[in-house]
py3Dmol code that shows the C-alpha trace and the ligand (Angstrom):
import py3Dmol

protein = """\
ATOM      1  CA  UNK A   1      20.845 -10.705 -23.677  1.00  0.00           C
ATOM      2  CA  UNK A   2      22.319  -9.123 -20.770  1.00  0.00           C
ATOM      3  CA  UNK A   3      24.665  -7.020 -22.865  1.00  0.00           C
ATOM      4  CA  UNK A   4      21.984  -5.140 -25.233  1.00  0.00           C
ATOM      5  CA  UNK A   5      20.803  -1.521 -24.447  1.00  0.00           C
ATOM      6  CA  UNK A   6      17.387  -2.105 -21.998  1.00  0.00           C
ATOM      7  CA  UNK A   7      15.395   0.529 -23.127  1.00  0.00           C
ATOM      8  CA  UNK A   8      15.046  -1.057 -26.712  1.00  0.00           C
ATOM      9  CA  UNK A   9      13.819  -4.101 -25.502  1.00  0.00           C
ATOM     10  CA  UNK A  10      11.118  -2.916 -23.081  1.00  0.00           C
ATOM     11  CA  UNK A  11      10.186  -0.016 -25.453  1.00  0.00           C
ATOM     12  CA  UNK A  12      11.556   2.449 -22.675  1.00  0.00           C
ATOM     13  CA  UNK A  13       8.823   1.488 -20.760  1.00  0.00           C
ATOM     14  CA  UNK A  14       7.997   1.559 -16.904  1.00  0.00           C
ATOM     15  CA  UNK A  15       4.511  -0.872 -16.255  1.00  0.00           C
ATOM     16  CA  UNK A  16       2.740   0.935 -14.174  1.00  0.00           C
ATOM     17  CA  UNK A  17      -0.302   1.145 -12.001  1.00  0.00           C
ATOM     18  CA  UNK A  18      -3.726   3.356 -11.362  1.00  0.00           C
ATOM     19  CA  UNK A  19      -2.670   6.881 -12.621  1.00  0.00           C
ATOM     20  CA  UNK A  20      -3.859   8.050  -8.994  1.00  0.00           C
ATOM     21  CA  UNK A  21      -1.993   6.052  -6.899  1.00  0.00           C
ATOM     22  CA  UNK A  22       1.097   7.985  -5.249  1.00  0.00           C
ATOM     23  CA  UNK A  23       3.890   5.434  -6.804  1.00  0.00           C
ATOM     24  CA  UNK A  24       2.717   6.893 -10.243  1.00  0.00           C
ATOM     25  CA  UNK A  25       3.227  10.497  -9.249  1.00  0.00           C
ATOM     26  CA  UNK A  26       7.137   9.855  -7.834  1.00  0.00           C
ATOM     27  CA  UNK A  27       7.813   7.572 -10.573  1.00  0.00           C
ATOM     28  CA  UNK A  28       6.912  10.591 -12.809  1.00  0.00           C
ATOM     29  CA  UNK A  29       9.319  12.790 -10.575  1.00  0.00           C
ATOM     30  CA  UNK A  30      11.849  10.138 -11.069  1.00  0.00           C
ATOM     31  CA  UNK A  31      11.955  10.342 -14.714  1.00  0.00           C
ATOM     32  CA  UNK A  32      12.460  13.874 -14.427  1.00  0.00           C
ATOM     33  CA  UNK A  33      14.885  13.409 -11.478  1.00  0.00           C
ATOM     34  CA  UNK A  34      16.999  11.220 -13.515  1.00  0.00           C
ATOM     35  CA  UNK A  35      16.336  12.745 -17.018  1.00  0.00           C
ATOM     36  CA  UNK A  36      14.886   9.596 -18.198  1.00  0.00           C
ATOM     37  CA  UNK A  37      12.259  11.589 -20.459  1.00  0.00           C
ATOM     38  CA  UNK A  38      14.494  13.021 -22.247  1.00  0.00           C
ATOM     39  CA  UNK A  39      15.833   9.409 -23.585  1.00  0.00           C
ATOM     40  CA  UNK A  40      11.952   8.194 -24.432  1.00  0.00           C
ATOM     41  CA  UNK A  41      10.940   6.792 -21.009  1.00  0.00           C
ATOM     42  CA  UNK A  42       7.664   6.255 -19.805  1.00  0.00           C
ATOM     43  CA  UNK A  43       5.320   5.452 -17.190  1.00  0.00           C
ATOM     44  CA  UNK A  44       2.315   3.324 -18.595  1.00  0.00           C
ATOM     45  CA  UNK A  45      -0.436   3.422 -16.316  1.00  0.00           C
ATOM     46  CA  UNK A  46      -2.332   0.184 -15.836  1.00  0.00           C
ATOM     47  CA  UNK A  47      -4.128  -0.926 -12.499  1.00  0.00           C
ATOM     48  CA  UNK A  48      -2.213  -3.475  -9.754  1.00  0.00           C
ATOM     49  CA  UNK A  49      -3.637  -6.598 -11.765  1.00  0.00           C
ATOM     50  CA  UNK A  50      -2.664  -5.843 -15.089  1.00  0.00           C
ATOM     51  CA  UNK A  51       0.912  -4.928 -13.759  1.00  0.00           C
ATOM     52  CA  UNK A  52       1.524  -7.954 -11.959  1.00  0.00           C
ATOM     53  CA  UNK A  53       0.013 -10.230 -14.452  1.00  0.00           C
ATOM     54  CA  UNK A  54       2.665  -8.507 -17.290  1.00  0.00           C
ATOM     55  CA  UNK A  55       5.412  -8.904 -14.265  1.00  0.00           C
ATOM     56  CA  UNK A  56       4.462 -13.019 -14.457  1.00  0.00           C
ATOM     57  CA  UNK A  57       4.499 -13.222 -18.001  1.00  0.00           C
ATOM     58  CA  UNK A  58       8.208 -10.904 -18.641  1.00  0.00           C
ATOM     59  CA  UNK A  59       9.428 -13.295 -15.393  1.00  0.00           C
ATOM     60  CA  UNK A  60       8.144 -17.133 -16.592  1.00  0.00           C
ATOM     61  CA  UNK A  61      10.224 -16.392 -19.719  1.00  0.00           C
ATOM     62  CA  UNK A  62      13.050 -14.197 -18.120  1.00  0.00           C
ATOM     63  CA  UNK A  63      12.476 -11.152 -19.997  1.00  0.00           C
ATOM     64  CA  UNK A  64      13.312  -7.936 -18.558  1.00  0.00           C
ATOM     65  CA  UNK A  65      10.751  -5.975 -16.972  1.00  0.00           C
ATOM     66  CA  UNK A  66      10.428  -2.817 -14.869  1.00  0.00           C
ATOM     67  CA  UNK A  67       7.915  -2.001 -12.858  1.00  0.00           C
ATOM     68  CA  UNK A  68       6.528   0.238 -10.412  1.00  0.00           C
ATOM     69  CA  UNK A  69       6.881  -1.638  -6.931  1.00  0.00           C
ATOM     70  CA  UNK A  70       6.320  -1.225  -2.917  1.00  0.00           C
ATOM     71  CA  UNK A  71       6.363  -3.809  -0.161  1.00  0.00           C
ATOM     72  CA  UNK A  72       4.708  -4.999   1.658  1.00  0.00           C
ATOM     73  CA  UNK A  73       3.350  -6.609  -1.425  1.00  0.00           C
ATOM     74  CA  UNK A  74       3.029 -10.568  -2.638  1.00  0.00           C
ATOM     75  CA  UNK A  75       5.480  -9.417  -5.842  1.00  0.00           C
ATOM     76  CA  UNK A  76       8.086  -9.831  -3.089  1.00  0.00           C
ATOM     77  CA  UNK A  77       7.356 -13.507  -1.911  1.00  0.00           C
ATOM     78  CA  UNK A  78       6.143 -14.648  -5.116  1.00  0.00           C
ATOM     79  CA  UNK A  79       9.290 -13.560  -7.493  1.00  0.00           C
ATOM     80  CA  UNK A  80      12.650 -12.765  -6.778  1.00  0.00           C
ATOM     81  CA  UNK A  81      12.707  -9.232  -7.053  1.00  0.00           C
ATOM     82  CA  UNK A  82      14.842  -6.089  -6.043  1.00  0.00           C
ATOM     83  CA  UNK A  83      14.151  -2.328  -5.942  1.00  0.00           C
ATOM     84  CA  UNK A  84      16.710   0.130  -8.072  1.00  0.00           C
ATOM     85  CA  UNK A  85      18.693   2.147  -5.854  1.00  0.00           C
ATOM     86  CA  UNK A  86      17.556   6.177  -5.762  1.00  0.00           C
ATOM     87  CA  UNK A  87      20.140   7.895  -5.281  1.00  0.00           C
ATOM     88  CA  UNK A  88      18.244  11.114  -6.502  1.00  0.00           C
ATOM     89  CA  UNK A  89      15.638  10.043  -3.479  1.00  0.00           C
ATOM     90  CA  UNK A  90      12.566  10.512  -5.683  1.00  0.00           C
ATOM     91  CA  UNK A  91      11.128   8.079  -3.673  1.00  0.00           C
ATOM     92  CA  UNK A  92      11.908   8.759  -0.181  1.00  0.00           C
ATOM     93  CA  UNK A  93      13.300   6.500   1.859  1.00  0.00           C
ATOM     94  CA  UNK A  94      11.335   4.479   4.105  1.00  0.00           C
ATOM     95  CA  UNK A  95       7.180   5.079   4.507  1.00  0.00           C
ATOM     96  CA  UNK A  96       5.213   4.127   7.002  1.00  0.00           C
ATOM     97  CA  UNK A  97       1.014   3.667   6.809  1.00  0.00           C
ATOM     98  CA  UNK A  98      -0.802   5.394   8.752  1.00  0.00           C
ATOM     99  CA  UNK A  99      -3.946   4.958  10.896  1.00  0.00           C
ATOM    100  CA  UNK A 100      -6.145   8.276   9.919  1.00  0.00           C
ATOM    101  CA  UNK A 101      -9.503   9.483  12.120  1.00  0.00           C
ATOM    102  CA  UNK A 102     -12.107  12.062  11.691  1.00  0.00           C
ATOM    103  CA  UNK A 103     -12.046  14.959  14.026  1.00  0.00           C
ATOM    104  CA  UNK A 104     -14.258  14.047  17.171  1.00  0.00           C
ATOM    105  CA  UNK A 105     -13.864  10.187  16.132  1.00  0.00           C
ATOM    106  CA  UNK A 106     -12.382   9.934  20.213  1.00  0.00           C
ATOM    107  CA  UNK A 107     -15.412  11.702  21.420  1.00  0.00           C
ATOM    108  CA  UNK A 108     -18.575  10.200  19.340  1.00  0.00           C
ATOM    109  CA  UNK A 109     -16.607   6.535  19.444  1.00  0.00           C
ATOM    110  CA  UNK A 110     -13.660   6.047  21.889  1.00  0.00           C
ATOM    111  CA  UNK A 111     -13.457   2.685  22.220  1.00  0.00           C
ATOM    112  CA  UNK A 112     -13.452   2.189  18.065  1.00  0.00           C
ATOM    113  CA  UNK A 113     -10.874   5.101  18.513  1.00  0.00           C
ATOM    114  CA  UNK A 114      -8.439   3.141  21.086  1.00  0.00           C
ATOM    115  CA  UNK A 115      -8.551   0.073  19.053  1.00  0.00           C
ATOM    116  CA  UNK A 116      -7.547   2.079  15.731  1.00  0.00           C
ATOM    117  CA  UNK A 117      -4.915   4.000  17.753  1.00  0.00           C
ATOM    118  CA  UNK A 118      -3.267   0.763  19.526  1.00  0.00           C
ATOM    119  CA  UNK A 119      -3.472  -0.936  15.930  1.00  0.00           C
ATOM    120  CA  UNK A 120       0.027  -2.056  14.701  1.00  0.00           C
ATOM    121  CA  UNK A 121       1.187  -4.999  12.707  1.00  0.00           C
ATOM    122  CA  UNK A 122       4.286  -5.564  10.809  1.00  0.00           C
ATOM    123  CA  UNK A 123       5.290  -6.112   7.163  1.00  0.00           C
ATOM    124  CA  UNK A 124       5.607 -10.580   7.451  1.00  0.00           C
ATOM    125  CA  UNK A 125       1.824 -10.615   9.506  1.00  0.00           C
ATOM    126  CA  UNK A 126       0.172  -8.133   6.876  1.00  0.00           C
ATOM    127  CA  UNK A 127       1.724 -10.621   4.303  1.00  0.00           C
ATOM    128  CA  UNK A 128       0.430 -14.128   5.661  1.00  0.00           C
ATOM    129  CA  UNK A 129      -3.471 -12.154   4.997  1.00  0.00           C
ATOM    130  CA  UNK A 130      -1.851 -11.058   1.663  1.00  0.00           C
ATOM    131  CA  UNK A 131      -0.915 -14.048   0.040  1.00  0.00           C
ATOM    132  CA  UNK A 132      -3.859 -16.346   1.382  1.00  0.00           C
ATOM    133  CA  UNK A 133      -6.198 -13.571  -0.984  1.00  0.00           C
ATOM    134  CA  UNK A 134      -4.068 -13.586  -3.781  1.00  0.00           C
ATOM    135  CA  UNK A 135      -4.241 -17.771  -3.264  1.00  0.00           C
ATOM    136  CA  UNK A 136      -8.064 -16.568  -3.782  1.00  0.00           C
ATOM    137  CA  UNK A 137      -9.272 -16.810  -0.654  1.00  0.00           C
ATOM    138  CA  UNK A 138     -12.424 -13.898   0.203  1.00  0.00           C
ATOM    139  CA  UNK A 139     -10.508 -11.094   2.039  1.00  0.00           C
ATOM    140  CA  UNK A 140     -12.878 -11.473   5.138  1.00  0.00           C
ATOM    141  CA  UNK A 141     -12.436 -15.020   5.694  1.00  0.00           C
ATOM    142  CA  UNK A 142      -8.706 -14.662   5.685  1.00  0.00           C
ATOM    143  CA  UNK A 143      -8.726 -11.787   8.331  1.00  0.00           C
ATOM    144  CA  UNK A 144     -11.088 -14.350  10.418  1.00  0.00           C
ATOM    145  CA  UNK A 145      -8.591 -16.944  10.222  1.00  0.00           C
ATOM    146  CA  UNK A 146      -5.372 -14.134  11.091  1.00  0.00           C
ATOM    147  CA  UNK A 147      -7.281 -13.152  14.243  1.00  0.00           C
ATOM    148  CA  UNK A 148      -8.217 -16.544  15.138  1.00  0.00           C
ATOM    149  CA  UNK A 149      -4.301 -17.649  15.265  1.00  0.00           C
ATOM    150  CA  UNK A 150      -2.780 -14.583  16.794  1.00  0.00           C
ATOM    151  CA  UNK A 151      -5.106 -13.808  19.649  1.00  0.00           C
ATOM    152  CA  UNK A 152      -1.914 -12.355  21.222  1.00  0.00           C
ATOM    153  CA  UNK A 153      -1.338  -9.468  18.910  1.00  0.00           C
ATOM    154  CA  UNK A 154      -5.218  -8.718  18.204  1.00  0.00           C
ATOM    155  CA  UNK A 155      -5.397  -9.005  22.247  1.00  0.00           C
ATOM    156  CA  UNK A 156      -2.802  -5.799  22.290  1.00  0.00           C
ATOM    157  CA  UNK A 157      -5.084  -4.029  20.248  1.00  0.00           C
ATOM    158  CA  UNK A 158      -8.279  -4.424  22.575  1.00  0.00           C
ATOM    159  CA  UNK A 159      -7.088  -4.899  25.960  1.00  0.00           C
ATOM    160  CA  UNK A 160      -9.571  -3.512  28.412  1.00  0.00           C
ATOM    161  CA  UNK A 161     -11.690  -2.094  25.681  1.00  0.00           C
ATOM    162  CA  UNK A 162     -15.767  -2.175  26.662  1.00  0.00           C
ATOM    163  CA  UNK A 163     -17.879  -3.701  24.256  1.00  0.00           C
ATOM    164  CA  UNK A 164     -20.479  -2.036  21.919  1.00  0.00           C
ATOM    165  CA  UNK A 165     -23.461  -1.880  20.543  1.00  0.00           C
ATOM    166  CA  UNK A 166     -25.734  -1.229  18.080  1.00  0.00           C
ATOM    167  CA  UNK A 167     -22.538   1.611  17.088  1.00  0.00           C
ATOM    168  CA  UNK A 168     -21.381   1.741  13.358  1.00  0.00           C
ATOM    169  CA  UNK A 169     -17.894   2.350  11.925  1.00  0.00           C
ATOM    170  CA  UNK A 170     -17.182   3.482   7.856  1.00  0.00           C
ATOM    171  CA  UNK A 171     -13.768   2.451   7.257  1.00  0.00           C
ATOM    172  CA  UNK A 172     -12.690   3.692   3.775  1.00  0.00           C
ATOM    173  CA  UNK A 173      -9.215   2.531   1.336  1.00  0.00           C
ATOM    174  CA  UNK A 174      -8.316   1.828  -1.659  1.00  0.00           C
ATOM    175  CA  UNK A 175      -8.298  -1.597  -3.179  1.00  0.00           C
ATOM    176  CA  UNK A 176      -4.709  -2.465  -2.919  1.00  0.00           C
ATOM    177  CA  UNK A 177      -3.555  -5.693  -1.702  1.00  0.00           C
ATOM    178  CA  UNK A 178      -2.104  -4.404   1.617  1.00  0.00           C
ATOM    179  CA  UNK A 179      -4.846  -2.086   2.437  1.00  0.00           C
ATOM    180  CA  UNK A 180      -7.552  -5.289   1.301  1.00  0.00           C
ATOM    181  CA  UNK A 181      -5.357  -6.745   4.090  1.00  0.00           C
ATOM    182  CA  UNK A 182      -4.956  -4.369   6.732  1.00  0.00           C
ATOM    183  CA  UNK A 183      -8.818  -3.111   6.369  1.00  0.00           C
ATOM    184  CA  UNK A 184     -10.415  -6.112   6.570  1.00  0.00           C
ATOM    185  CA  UNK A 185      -8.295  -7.405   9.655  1.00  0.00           C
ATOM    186  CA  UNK A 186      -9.299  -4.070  11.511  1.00  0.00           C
ATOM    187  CA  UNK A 187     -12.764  -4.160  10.024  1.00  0.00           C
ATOM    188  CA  UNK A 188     -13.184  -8.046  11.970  1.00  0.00           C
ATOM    189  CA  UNK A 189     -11.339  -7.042  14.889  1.00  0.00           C
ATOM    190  CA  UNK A 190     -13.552  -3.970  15.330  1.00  0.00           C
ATOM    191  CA  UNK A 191     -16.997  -6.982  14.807  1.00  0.00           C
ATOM    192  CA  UNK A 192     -15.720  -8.431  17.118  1.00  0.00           C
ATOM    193  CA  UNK A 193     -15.964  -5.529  19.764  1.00  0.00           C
ATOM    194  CA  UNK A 194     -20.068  -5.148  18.759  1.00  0.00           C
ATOM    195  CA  UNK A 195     -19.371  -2.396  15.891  1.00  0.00           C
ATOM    196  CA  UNK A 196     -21.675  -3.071  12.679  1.00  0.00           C
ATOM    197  CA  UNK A 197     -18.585  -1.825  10.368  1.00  0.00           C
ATOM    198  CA  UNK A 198     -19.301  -0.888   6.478  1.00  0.00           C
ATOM    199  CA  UNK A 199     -15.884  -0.785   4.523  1.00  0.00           C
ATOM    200  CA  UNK A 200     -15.784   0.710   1.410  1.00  0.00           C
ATOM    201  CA  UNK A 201     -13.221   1.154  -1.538  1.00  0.00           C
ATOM    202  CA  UNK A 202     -12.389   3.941  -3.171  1.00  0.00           C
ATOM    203  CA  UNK A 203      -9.626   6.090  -5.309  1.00  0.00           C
ATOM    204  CA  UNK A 204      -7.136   7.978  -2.921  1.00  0.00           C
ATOM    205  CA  UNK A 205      -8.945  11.051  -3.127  1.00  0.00           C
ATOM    206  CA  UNK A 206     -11.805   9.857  -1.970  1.00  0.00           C
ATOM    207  CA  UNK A 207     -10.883   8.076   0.460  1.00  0.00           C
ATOM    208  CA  UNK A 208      -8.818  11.095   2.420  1.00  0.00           C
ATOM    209  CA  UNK A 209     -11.968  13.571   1.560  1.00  0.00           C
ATOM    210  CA  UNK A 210     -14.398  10.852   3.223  1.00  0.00           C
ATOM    211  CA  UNK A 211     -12.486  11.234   6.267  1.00  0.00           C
ATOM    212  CA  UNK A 212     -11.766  15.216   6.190  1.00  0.00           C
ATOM    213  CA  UNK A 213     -15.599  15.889   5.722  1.00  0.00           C
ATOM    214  CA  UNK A 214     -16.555  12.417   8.050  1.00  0.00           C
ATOM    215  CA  UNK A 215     -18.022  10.884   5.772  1.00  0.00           C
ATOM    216  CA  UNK A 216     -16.033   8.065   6.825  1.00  0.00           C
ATOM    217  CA  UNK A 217     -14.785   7.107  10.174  1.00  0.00           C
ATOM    218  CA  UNK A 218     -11.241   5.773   9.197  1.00  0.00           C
ATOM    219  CA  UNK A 219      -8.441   4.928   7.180  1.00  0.00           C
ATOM    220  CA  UNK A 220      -5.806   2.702   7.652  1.00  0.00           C
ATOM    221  CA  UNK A 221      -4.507   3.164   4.529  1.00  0.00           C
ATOM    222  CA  UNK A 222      -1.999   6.550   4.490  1.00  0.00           C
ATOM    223  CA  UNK A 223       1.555   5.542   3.270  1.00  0.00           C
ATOM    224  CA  UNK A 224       3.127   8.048   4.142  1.00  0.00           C
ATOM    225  CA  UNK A 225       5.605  10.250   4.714  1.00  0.00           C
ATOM    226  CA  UNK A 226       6.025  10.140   0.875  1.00  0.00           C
ATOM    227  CA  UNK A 227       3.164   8.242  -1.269  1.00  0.00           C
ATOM    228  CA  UNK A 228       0.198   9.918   0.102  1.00  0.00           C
ATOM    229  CA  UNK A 229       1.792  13.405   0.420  1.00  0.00           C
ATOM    230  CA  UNK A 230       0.079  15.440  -1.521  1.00  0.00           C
ATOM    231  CA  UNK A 231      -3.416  14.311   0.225  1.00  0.00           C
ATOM    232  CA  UNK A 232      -2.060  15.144   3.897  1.00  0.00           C
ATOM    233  CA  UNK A 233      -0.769  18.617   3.089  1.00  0.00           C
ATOM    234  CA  UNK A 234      -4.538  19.184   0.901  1.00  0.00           C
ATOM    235  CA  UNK A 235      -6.553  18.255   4.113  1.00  0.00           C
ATOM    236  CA  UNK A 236      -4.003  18.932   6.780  1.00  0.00           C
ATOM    237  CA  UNK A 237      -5.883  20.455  10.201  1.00  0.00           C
ATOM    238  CA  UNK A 238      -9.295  18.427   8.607  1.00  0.00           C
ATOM    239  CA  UNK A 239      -8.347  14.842  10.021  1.00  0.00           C
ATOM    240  CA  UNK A 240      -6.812  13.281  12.801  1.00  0.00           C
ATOM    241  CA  UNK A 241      -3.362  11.106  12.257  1.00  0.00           C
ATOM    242  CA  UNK A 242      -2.544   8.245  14.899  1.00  0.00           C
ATOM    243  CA  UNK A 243       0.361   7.547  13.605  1.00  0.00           C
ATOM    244  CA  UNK A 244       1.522   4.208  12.111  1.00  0.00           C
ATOM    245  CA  UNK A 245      -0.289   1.425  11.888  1.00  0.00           C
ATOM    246  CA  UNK A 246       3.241  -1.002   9.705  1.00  0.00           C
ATOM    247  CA  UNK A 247       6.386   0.487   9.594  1.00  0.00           C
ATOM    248  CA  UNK A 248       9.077  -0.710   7.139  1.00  0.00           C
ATOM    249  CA  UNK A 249       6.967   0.184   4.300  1.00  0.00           C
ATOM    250  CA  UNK A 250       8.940   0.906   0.663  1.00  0.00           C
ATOM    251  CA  UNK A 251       8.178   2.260  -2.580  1.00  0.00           C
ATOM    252  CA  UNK A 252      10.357   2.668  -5.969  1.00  0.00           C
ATOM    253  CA  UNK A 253      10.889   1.041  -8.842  1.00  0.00           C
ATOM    254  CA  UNK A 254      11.764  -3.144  -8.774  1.00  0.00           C
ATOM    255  CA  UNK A 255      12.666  -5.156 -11.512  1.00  0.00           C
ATOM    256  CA  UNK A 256      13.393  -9.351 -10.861  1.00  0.00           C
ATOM    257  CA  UNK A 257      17.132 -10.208  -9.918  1.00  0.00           C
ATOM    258  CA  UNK A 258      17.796 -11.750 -13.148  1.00  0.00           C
ATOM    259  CA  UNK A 259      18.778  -8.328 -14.881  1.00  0.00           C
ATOM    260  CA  UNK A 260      21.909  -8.533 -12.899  1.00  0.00           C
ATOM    261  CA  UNK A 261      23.098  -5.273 -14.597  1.00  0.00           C
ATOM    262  CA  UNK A 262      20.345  -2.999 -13.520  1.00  0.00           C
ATOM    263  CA  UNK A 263      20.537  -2.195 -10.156  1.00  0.00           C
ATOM    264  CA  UNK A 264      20.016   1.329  -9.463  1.00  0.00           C
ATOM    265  CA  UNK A 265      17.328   4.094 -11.691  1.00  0.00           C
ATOM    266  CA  UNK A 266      20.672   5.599 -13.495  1.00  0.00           C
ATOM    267  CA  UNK A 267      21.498   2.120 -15.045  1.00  0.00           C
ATOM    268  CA  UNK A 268      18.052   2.710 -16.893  1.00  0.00           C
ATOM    269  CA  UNK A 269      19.896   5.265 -19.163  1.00  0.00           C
ATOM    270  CA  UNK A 270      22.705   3.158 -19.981  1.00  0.00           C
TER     271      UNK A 270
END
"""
ligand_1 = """\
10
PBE
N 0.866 1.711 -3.342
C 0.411 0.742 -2.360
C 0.088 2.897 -3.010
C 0.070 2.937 -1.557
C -0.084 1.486 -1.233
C 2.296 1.932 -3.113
C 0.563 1.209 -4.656
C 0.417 4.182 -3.749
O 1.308 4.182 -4.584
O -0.214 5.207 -3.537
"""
view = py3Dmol.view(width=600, height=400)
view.addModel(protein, "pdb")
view.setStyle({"model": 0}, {"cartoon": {"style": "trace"}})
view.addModel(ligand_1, "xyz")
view.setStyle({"model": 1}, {"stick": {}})
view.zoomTo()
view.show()
């Protein structure tokens, strides 16, 4: 009931994620932002699964629920949901991902390098790949099937570009749904060209050291200028950044639309 305390009923609790993943670390400034530790709040940490799988249960049977949240992400098609306004900014406002390189990536691979530079989707095309492999469907198939219906916008990515081969590519992220997305897309469109590309997952660490000591080739999995903040200041001048690869990228917290009263992270501590 609408008109009880919230904390009580979820235990004061925020379901979380992987402890490494950036939305953890701002949702533990936001606690402290907001003085939200002080009244017994917490951040469980769980992985992306376990989170959304608690989010269907607390939804099917209307119960309130927050949980850490960013789009582009299925959550957002799949349930009515709505981020809590941040007044504080803990969050930053809108992120971006980025497309990251290893130093002499242009030199040793430059058509790899223009294709990863001129790569740019938005937020509703990284989605379609998104929701067909949370409908189950193997992450490469579904980038197969994107490319194959939007030859225009994969066809502004390789204009002009020479084909290769016998040249390999390591692409390294993290096993989030947009990044399963984005990677494999890039991963097919760079086949495609003649590269024999390896992708690998990872934690974030990982993944920003592969590239700093080139280890890997790429990432196209930086949000940024917020989530991954920490990792671009610790290997700033190591790596090179070409900028955004989806804009309109958010992160924060996001509970359904059925708790009509909380709207904003301060309504937490009422
Ligand atoms: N995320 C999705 C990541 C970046 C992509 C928001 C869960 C993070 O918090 O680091």
């Amino acid at each position: 009931n609408s008109k009880e305390k919230l904390g009580p009923q979820i235990n004061y609790t925020i379901t979380g994620i992987d402890a490494g993943a950036g939305v953890m670390a701002s949702t533990q400034n936001a606690l402290s932002d907001y003085k939200l530790a002080d009244s017994n709040w917490q951040l469980q940490p769980s992985s992306t699964s376990a989170m959304t799988s608690t989010l269907d249960k607390a939804y099917k049977n209307k119960q309130p629920i927050v949980v850490t949240g960013w789009q582009p992400h299925w959550m957002f098609t799949k349930y009515n949901m709505k981020f809590l306004k941040d007044p504080k900014n803990s969050f930053g406002k809108a992120e971006h991902i980025s497309t990251i390189v290893r130093k002499g990536l242009k030199k040793d691979s430059p058509e790899a390098y223009t294709i990863l530079d001129r790569f740019h989707w938005t937020p509703s095309q990284m989605s379609d790949v998104m929701l067909k492999v949370n409908d189950g469907m193997d992450p490469k198939k579904a980038a197969k099937q994107w490319i194959k219906k939007n030859p225009k916008v994969v066809s502004k990515w390789t204009k002009g570009v020479k084909k290769v081969h016998g040249k390999s590519i390591k692409l390294t992220y993290v096993a989030w749904d947009s990044e399963i997305a984005s990677t494999n897309v890039i991963a097919e469109v760079l086949r495609e060209q003649g590269y024999k590309v390896t992708i690998q997952s990872m934690e974030m660490q990982p993944v920003w050291a592969s590239v700093a000591t080139k280890a890997a080739d790429a990432t196209v999995s930086a949000w940024l200028p917020k989530t991954s903040a920490k990792f671009y200041s610790d290997y700033k001048g190591r790596f090179e950044d070409l900028g955004a690869n989806l804009n309109g990228a958010k992160v924060g917290l996001a509970v359904p639309t059925y708790m009509k009263n909380i709207n904003s992270i301060e309504d937490l501590k009422t």
